[in-house]
C-alpha positions as CSV (number, residue, x, y, z in Angstrom):
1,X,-16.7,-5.5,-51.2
2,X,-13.4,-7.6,-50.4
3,X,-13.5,-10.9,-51.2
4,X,-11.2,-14.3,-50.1
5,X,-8.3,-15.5,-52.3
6,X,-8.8,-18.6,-54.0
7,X,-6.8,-20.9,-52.7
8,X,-8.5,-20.5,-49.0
9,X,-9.5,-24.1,-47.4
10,X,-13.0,-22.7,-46.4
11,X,-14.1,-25.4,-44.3
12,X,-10.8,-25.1,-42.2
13,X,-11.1,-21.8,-42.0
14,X,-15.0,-21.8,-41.1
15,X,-13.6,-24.6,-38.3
16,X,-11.1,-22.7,-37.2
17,X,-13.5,-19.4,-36.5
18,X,-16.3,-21.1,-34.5
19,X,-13.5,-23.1,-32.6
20,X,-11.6,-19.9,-31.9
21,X,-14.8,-17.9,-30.9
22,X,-15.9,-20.7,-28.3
23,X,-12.5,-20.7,-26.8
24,X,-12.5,-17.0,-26.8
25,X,-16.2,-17.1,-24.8
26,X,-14.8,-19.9,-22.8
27,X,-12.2,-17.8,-21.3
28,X,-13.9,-14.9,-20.8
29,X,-16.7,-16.7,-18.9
30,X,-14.1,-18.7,-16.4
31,X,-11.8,-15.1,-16.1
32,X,-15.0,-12.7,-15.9
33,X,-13.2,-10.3,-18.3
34,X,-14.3,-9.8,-21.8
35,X,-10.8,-8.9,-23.0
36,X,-10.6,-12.4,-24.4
37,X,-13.8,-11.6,-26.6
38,X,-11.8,-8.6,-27.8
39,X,-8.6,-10.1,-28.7
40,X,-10.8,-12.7,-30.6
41,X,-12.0,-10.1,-32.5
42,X,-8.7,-7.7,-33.4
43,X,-6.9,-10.9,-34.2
44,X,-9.9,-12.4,-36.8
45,X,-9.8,-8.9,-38.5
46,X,-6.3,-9.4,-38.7
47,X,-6.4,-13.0,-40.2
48,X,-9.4,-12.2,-42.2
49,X,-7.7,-9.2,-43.9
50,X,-4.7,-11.4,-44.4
51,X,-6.6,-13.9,-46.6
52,X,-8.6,-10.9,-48.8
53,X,-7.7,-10.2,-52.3
C-alpha cells in the first residue's frame, strides 16, 4: 500500500489527471493510434510514483 506525500495539492493534481487523460484520448482519436493512450499511462506511473512516500 503506497501512499501520497503530504504536501501534494490534490485537487491540482486530480485536475491535472482528468485533463491529461482527455488530451491523451483526444489525440489518439484525431491520430487513430493508441500510442498517445500509452504514453499517458507510462508517464502517470511515473509522476504518480514520484509523489509516493
Amino acid at each position: 500500500k503506497q501512499e501520497l506525500k503530504e504536501d501534494i495539492d490534490i485537487i491540482s493534481l486530480a485536475s491535472f489527471l482528468a485533463s491529461s487523460m482527455e488530451g491523451a484520448i483526444m489525440a489518439s482519436r484525431v491520430s487513430n493510434d493508441n500510442i498517445h493512450h500509452q504514453y499517458f499511462i507510462e508517464q502517470i506511473k511515473y509522476h504518480l510514483f514520484s509523489y509516493s512516500k
